[in-house]
C-alpha positions in Angstrom: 156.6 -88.9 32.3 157.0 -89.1 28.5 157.8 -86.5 26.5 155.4 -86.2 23.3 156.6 -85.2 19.9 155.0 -84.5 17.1 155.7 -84.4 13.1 153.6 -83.7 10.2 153.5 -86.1 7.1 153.1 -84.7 3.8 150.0 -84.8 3.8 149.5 -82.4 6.7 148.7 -85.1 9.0 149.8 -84.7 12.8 151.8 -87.7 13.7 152.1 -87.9 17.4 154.8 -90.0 19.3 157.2 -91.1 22.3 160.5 -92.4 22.8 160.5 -95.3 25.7 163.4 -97.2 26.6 166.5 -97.8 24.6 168.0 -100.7 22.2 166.3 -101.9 19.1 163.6 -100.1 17.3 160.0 -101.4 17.6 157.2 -99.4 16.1 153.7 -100.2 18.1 150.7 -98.6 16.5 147.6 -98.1 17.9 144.1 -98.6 16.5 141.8 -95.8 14.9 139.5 -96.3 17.7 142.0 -96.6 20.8 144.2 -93.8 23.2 147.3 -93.5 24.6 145.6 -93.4 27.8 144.8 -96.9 28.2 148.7 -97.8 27.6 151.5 -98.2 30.5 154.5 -97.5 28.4 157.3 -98.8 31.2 155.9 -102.2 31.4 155.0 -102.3 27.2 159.0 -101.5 26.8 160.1 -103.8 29.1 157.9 -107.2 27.4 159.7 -105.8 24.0 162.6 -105.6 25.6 162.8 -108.9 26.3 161.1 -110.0 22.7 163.9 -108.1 21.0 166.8 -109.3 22.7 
């Protein structure tokens, strides 16, 4: 299971967020509308895996 971090902007915004994986950084944000829950974070990793290489 992934761990979930949080950090606040300056704003006082909660940012929420998860490592997956390792190697190159990729940033994926969601929509206003959408949830984590719909994502599968294993398999999402492994297609950018393969973009990034």
């Amino acid at each position: 299971m992934t761990q979930i971090s949080t950090v606040t902007s300056i704003d006082g915004t909660k940012i929420a967020y998860a490592k997956v994986g390792h190697g190159p950084l990729a940033i994926v944000v969601g929509g206003a509308l959408s949830s984590r829950s719909g994502w599968t974070e294993p398999k999402l990793a492994r297609v950018l895996h393969l973009i990034l290489q």
